[in-house]
Backbone and ligand atoms as CSV (ligand in chain L), in Angstrom:
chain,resi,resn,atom,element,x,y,z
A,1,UNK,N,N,-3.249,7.329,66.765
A,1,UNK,CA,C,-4.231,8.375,66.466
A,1,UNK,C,C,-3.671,9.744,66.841
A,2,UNK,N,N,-4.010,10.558,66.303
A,2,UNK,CA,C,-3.370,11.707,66.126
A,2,UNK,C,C,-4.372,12.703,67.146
A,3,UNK,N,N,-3.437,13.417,68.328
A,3,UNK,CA,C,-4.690,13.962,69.225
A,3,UNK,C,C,-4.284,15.708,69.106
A,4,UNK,N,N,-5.245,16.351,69.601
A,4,UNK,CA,C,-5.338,17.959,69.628
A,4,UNK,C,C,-4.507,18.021,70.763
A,5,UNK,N,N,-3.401,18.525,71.238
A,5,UNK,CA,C,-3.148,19.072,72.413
A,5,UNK,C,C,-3.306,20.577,72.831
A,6,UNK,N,N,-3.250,21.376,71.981
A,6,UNK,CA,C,-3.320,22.697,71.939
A,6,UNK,C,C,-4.247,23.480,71.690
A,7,UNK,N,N,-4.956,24.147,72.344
A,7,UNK,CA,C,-6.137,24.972,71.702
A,7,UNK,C,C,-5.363,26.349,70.245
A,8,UNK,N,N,-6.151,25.719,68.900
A,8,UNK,CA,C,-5.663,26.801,68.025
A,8,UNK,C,C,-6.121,27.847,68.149
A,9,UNK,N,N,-6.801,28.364,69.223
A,9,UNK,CA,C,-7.088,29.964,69.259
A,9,UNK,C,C,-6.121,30.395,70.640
A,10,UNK,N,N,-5.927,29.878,71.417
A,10,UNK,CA,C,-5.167,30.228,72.724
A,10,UNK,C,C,-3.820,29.840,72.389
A,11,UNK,N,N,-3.885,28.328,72.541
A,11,UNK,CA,C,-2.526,27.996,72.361
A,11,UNK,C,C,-2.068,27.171,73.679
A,12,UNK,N,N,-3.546,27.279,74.649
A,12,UNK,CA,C,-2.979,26.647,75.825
A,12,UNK,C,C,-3.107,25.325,76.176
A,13,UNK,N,N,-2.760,24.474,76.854
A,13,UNK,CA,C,-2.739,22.984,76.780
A,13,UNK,C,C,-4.603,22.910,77.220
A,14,UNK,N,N,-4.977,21.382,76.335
A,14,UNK,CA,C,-6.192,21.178,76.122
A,14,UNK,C,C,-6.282,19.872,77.242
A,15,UNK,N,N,-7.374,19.743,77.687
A,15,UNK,CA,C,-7.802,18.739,78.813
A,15,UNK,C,C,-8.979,17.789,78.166
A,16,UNK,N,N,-9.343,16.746,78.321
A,16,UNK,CA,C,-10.715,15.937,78.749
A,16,UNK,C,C,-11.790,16.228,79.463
A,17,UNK,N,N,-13.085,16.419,78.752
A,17,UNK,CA,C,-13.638,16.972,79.784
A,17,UNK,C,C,-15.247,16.443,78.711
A,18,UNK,N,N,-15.972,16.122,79.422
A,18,UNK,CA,C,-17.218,15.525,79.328
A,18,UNK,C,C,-18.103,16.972,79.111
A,19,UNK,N,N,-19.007,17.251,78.054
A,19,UNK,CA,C,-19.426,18.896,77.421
A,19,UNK,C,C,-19.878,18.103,76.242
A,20,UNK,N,N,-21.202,18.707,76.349
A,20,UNK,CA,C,-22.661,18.734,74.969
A,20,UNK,C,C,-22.418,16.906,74.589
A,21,UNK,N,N,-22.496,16.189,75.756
A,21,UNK,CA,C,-23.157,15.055,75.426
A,21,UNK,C,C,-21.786,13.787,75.395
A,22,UNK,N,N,-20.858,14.224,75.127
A,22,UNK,CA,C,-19.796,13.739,75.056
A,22,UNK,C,C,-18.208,13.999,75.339
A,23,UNK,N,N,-17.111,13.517,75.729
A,23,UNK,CA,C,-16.062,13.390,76.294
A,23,UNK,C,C,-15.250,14.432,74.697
A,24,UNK,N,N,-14.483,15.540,74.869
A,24,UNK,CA,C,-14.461,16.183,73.965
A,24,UNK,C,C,-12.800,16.818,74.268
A,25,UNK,N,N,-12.144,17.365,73.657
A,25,UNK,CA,C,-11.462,18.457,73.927
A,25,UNK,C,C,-11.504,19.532,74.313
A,26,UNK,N,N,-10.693,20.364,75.918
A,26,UNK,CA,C,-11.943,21.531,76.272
A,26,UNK,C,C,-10.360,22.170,76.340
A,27,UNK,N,N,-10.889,23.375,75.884
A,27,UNK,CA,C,-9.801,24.748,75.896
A,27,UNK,C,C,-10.457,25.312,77.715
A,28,UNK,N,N,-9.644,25.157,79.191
A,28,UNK,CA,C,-9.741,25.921,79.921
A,28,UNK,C,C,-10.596,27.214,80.077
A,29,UNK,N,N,-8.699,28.046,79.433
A,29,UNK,CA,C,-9.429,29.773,79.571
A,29,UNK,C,C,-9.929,30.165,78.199
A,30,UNK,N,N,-10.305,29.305,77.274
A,30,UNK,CA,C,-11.699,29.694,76.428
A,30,UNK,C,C,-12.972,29.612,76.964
A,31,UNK,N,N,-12.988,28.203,77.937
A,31,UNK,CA,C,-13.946,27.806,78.679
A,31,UNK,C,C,-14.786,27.428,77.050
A,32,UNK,N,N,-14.030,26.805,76.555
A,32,UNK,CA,C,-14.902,26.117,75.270
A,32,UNK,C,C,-14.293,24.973,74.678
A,33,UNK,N,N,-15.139,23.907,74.097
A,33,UNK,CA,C,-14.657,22.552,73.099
A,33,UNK,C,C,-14.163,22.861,72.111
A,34,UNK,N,N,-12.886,22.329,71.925
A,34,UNK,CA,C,-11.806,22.400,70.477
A,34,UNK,C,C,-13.142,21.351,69.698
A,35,UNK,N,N,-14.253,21.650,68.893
A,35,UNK,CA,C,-14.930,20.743,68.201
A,35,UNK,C,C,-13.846,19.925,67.045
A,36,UNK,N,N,-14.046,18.606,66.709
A,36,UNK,CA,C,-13.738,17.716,65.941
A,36,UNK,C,C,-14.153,17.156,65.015
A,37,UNK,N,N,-14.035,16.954,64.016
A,37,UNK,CA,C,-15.462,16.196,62.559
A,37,UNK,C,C,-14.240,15.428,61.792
A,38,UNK,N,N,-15.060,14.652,60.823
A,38,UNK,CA,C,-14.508,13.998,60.164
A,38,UNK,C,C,-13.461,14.426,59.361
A,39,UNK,N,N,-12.384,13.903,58.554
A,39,UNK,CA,C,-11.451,14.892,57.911
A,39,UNK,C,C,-11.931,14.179,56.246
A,40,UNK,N,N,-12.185,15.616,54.928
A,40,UNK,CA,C,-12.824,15.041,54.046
A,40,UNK,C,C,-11.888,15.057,53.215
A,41,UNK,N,N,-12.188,13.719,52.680
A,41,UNK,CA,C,-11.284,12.974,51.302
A,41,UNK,C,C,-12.160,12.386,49.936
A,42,UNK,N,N,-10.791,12.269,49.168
A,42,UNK,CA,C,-12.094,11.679,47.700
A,42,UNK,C,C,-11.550,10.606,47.293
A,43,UNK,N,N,-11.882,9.611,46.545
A,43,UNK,CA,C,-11.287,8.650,45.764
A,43,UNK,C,C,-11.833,8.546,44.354
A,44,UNK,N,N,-11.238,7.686,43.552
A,44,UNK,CA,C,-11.811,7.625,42.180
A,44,UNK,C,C,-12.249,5.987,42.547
A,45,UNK,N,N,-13.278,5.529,41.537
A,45,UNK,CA,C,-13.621,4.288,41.090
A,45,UNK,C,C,-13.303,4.279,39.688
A,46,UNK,N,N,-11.899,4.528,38.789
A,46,UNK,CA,C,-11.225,4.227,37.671
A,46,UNK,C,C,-12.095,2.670,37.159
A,47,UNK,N,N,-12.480,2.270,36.105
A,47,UNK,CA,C,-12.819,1.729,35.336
A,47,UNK,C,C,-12.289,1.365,33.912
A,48,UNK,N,N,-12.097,0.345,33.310
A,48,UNK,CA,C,-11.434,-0.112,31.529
A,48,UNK,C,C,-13.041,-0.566,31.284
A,49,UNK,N,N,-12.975,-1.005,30.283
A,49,UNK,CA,C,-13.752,-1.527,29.048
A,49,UNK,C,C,-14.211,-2.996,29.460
A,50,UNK,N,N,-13.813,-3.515,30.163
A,50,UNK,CA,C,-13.910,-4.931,30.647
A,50,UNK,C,C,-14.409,-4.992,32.557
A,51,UNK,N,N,-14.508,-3.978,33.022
A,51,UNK,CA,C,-15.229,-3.643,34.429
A,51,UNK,C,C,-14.188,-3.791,35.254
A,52,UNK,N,N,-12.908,-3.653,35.088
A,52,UNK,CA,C,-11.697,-4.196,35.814
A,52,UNK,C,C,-11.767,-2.418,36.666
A,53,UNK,N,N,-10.829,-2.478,37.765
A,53,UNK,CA,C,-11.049,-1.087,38.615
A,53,UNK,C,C,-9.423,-0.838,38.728
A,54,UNK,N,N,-8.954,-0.246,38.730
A,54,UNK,CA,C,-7.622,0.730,38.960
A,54,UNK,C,C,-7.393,0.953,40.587
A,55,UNK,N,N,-6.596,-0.280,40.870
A,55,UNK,CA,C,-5.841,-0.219,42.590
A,55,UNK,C,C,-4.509,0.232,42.457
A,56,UNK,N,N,-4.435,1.186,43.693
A,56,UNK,CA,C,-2.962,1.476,43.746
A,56,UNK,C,C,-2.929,0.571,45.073
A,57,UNK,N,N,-0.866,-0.054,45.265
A,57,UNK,CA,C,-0.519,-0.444,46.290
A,57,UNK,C,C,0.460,0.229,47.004
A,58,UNK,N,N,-0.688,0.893,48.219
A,58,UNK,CA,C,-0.325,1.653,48.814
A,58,UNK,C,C,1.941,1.947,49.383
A,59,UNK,N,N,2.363,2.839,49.544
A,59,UNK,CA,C,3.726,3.327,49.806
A,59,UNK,C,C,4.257,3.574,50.745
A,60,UNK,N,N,3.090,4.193,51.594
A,60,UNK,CA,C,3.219,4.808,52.785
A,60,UNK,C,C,1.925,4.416,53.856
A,61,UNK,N,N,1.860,4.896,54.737
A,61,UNK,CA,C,1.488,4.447,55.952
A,61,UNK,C,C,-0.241,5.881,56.285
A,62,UNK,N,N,-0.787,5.299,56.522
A,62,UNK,CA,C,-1.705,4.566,56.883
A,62,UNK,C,C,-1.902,3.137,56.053
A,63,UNK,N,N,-1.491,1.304,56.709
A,63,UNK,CA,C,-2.071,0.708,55.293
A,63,UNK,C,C,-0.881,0.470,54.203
A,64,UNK,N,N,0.239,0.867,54.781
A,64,UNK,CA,C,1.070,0.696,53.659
A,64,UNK,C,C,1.229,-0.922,53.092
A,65,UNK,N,N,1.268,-1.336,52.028
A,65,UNK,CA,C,1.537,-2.411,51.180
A,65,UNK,C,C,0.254,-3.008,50.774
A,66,UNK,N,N,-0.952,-2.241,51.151
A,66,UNK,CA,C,-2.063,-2.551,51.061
A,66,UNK,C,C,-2.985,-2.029,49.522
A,67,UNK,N,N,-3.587,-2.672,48.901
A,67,UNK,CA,C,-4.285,-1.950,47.986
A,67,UNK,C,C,-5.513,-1.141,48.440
A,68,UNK,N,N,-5.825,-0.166,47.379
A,68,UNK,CA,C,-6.832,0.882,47.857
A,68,UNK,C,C,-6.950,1.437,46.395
A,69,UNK,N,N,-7.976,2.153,46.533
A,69,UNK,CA,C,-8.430,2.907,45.048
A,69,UNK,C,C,-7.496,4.739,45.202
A,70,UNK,N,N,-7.413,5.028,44.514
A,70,UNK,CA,C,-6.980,5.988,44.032
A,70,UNK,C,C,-7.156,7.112,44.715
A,71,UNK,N,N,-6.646,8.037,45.680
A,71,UNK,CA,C,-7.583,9.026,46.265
A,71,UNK,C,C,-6.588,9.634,47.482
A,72,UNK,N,N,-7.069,10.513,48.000
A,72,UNK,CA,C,-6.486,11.612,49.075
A,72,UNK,C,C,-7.471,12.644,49.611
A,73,UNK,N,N,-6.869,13.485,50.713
A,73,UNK,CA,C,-7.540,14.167,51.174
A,73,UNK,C,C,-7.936,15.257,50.028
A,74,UNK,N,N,-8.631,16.477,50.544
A,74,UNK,CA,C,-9.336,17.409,49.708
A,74,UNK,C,C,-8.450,18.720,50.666
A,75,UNK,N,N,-7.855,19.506,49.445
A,75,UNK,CA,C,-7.208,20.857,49.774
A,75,UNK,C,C,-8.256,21.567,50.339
A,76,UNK,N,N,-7.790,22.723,50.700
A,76,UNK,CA,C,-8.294,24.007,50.921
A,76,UNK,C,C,-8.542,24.821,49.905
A,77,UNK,N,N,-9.915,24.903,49.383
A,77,UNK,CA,C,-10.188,25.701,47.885
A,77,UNK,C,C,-10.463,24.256,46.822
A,78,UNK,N,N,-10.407,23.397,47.034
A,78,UNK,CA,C,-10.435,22.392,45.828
A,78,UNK,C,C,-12.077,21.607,46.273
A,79,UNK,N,N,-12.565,21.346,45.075
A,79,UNK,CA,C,-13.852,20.169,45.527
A,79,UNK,C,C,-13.620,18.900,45.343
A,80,UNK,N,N,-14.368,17.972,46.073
A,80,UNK,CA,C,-13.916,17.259,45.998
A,80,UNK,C,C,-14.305,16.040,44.596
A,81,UNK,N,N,-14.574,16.522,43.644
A,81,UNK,CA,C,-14.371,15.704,42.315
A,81,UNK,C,C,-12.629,16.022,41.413
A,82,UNK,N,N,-12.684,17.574,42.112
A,82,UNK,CA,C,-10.990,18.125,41.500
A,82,UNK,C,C,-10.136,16.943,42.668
A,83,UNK,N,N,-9.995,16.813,43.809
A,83,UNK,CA,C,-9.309,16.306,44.538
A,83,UNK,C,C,-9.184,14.942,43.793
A,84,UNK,N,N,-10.313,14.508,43.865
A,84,UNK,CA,C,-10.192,12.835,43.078
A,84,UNK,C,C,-9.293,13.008,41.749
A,85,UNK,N,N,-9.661,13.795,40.872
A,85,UNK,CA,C,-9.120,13.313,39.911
A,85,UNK,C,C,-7.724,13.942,40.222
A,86,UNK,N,N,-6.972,15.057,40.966
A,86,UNK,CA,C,-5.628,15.648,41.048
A,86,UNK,C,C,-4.593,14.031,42.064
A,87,UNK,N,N,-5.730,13.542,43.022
A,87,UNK,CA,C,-4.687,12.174,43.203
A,87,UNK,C,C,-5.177,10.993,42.348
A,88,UNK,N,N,-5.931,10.792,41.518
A,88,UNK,CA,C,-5.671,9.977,40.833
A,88,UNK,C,C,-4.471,9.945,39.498
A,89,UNK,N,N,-4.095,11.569,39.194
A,89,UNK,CA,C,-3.226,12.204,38.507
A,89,UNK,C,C,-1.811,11.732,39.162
A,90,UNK,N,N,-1.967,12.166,40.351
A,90,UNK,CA,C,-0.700,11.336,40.925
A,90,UNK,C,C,-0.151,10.400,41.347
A,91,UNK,N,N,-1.331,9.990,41.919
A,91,UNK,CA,C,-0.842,8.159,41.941
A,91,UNK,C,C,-0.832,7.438,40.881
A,92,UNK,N,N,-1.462,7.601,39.517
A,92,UNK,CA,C,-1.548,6.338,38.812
A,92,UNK,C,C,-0.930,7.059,37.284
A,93,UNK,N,N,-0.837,8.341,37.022
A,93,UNK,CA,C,-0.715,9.202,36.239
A,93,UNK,C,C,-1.514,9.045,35.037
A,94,UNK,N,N,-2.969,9.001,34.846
A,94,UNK,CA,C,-3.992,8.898,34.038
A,94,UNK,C,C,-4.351,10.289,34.580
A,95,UNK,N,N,-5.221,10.484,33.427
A,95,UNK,CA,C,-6.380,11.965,33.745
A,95,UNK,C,C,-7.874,11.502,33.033
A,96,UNK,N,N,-8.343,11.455,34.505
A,96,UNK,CA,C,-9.848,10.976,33.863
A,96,UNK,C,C,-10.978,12.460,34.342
A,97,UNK,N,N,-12.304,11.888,33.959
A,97,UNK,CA,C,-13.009,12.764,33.930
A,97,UNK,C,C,-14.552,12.095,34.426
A,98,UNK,N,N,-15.040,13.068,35.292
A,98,UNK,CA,C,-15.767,12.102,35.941
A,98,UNK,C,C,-17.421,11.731,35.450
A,99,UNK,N,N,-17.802,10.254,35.850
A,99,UNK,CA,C,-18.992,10.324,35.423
A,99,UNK,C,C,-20.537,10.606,36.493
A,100,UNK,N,N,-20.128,10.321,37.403
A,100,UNK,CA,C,-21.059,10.392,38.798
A,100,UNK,C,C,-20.034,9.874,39.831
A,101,UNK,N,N,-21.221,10.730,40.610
A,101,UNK,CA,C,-20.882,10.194,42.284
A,101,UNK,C,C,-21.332,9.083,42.731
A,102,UNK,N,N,-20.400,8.197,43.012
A,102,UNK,CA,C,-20.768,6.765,43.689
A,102,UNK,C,C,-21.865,6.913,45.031
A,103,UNK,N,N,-21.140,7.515,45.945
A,103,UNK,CA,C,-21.453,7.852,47.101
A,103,UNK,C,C,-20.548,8.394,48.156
A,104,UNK,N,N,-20.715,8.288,49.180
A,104,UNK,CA,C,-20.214,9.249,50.527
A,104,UNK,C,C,-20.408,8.539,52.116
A,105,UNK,N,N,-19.457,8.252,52.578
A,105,UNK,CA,C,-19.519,7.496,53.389
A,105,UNK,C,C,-18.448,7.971,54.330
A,106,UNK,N,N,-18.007,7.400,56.136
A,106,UNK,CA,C,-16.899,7.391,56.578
A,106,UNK,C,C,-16.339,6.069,56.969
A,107,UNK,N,N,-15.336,6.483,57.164
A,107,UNK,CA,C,-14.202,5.167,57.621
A,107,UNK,C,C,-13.842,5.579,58.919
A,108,UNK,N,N,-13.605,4.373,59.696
A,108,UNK,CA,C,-12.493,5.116,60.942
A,108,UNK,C,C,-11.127,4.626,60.818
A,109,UNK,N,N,-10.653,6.205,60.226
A,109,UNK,CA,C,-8.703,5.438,60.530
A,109,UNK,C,C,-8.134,5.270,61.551
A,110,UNK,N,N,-6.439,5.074,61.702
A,110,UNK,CA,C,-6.376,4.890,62.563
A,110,UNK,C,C,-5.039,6.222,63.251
A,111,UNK,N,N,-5.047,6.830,62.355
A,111,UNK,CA,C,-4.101,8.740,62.271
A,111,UNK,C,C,-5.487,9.441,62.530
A,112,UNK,N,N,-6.208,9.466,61.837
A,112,UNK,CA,C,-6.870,10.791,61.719
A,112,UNK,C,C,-8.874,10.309,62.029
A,113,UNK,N,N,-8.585,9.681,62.807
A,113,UNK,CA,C,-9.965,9.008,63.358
A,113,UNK,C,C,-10.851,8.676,62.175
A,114,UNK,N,N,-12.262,9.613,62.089
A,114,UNK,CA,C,-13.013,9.690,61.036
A,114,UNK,C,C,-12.769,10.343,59.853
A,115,UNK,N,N,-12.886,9.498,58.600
A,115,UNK,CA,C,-12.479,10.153,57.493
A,115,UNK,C,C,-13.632,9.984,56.666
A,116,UNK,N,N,-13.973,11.157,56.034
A,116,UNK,CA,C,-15.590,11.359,55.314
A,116,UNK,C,C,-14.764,10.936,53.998
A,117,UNK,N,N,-15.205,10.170,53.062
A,117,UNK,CA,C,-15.351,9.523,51.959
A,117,UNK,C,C,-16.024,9.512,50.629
A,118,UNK,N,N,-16.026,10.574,49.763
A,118,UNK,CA,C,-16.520,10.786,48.397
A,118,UNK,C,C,-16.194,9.937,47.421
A,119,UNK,N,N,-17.196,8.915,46.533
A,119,UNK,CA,C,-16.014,7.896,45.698
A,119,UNK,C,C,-16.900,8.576,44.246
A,120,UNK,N,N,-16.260,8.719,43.581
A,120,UNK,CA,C,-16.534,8.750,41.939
A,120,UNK,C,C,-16.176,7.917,41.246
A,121,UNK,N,N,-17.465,8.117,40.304
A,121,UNK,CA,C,-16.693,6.625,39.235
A,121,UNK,C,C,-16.117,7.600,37.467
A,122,UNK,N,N,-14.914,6.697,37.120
A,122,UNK,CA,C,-14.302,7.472,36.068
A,122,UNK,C,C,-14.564,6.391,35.151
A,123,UNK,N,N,-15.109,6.366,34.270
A,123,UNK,CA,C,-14.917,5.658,32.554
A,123,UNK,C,C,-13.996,6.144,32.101
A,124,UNK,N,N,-13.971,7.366,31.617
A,124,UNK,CA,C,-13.108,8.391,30.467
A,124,UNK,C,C,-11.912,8.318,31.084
A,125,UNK,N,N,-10.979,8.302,30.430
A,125,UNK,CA,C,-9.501,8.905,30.870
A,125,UNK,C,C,-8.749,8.732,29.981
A,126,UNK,N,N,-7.398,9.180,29.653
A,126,UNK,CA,C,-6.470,9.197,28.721
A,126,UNK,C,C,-5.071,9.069,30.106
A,127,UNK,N,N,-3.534,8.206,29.224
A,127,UNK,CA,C,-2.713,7.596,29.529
A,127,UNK,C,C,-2.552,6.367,30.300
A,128,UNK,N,N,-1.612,5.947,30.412
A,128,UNK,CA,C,-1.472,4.455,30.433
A,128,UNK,C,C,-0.681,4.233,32.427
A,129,UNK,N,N,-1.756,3.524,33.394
A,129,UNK,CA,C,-1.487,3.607,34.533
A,129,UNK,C,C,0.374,3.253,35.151
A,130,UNK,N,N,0.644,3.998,35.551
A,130,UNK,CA,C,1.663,4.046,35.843
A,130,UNK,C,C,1.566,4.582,37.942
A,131,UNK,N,N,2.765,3.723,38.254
A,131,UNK,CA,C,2.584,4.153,40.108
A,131,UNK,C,C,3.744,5.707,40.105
A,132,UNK,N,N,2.984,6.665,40.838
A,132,UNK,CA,C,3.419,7.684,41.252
A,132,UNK,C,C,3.277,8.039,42.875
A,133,UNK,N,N,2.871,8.978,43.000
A,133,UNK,CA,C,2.941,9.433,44.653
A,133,UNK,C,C,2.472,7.963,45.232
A,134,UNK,N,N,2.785,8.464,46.541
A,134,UNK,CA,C,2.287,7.628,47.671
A,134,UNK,C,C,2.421,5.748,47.035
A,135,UNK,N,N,2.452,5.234,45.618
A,135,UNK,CA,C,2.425,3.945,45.459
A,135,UNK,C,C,3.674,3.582,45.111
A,136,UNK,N,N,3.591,2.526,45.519
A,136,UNK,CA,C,4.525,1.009,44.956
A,136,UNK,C,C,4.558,0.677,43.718
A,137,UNK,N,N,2.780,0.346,43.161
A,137,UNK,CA,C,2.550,-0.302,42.208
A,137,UNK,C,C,0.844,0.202,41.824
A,138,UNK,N,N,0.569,-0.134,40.765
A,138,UNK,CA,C,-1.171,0.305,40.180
A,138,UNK,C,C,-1.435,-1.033,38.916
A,139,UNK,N,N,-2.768,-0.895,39.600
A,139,UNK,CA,C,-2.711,-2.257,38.774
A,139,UNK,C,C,-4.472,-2.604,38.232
A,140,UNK,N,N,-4.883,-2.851,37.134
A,140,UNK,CA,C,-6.348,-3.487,36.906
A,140,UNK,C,C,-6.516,-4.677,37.792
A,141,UNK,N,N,-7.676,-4.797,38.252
A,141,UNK,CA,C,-8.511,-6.145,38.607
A,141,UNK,C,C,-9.628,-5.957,38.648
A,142,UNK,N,N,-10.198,-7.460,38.274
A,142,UNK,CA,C,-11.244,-7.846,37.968
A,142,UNK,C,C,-12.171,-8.331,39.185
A,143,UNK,N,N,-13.336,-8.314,39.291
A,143,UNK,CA,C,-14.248,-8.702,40.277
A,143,UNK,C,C,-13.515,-10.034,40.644
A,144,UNK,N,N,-13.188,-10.486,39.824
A,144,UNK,CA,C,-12.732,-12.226,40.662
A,144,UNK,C,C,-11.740,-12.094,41.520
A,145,UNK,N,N,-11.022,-10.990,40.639
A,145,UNK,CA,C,-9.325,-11.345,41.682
A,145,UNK,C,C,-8.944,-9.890,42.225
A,146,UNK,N,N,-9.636,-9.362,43.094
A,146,UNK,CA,C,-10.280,-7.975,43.773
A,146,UNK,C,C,-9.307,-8.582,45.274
A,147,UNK,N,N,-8.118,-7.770,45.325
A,147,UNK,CA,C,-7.256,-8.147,46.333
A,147,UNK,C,C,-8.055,-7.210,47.604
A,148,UNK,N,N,-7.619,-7.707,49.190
A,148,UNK,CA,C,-8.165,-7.118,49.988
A,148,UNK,C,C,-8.097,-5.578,49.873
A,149,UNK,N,N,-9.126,-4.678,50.827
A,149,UNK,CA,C,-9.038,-3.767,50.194
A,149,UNK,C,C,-8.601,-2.824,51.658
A,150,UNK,N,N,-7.591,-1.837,51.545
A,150,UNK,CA,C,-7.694,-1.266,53.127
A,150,UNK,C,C,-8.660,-0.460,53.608
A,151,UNK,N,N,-9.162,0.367,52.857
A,151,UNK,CA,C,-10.432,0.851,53.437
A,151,UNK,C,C,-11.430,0.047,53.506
A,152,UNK,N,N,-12.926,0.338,54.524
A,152,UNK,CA,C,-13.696,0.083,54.363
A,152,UNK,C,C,-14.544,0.955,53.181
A,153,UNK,N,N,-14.648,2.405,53.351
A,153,UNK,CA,C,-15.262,3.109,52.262
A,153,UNK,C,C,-14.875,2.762,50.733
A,154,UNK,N,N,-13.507,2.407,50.963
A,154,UNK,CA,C,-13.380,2.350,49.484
A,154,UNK,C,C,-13.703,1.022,48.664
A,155,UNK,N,N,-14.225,0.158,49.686
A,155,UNK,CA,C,-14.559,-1.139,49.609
A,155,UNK,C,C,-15.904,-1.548,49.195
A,156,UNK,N,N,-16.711,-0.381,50.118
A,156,UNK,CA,C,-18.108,-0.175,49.791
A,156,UNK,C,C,-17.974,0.713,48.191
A,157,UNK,N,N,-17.513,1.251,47.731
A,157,UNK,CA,C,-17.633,2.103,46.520
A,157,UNK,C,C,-17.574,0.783,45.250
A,158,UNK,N,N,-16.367,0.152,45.373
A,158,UNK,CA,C,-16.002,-1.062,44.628
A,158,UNK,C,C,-17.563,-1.638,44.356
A,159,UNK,N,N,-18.063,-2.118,45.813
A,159,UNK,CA,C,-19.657,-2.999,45.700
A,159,UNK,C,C,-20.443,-2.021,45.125
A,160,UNK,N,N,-20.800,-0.959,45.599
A,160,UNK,CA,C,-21.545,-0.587,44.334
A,160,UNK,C,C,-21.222,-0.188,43.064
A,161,UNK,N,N,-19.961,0.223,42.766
A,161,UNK,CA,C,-19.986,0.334,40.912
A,161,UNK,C,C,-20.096,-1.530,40.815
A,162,UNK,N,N,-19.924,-2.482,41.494
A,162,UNK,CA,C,-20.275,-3.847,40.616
A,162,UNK,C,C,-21.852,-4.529,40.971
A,163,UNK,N,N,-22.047,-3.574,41.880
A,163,UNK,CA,C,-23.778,-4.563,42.394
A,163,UNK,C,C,-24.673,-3.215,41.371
A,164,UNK,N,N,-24.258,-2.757,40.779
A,164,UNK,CA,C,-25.192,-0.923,40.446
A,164,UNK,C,C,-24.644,-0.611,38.890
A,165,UNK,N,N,-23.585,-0.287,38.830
A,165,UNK,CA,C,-23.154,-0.092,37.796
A,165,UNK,C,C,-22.175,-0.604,36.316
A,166,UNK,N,N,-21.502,-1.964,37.122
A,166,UNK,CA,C,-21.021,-2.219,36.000
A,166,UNK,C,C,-22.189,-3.322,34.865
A,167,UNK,N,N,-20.986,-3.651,33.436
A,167,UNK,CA,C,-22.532,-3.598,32.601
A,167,UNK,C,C,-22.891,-5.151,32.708
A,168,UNK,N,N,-22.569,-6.081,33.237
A,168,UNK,CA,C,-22.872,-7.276,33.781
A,168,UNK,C,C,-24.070,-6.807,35.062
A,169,UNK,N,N,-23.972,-5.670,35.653
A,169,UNK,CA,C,-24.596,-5.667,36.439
A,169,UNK,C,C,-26.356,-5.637,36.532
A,170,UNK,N,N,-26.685,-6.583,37.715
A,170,UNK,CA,C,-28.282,-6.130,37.707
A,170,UNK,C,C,-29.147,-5.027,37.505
A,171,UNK,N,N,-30.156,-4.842,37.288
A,171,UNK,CA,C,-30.795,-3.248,36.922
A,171,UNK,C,C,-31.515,-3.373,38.766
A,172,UNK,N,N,-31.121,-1.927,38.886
A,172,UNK,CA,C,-31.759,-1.368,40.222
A,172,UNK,C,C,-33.408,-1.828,40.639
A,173,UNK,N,N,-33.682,-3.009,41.324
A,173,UNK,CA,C,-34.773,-3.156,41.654
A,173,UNK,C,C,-35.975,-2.144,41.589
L,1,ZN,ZN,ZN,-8.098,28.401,74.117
């Protein structure tokens, strides 16, 4: 896990220190908490014609050799439906376009603690999946043969485009 040592406004070494309820990062001669939040990311829920979903296998580390859906953190200036579709651009080299928001959730990694979780689902897209950044390999599967998944968020997104949205699927109670 990846820790603060430095206060970014001072610069001076950061301590442990129990402040507003919980064990936190404390800047000394700020006499204040380096606050911490989740770090926000997006993924796609890619979709074909047959309800199959678009996994990349992962390259690199967090998770490496692991499958996962399509996705990365969110720039500075970008939202996060542009983020989804700019790494789904790079990992799988399709360009889709989005249809809704799945949902929003966190994960706890194990670099960057809490990671806030946007999943979209894509129907539309044009070109033919191919592995780019960060993958090995990209690949369709089907609800049956739905390899483990490394996230939890992105795991929960999967269950609902197939318990919610795909067209086998039940209608919303
Ligand atoms: Zn400071």
């Amino acid at each position: 896990m990846k820790t603060k040592n430095f206060c970014p406004d001072c610069g001076h070494a950061l301590v442990d220190r129990f402040t507003e309820g919980r064990m936190r990062r404390y800047c000394e001669p700020c006499g204040a908490p380096v606050y911490e939040n989740p770090v926000p990311a997006s993924c796609i829920v890619a979709v074909d014609q047959n309800d199959r979903i678009l996994l990349v296998k992962r390259s690199v580390e967090p998770k490496k050799g692991w499958w996962c859906l399509p996705g990365g953190f969110i720039e500075l200036g970008e939202t996060p439906e542009a983020a989804g579709l700019r790494e789904l651009a790079e990992e799988t080299g399709i360009r889709g376009s989005i249809d809704m928001l799945l949902g929003v959730t966190t994960h706890q990694g194990n670099i960057y603690d809490t990671i806030l979780m946007a999943g979209f689902l894509v129907r539309r897209y044009s070109g033919t999946p191919q592995a780019g950044d960060d993958a090995d390999a990209v690949a369709w599967f089907d609800r049956a043969s739905m390899p483990e998944i490394a996230f939890s968020s992105h795991k929960s997104f999967i269950n609902i485009y197939y318990s919610a949205y795909a067209s086998g699927a039940a209608p919303c109670p």
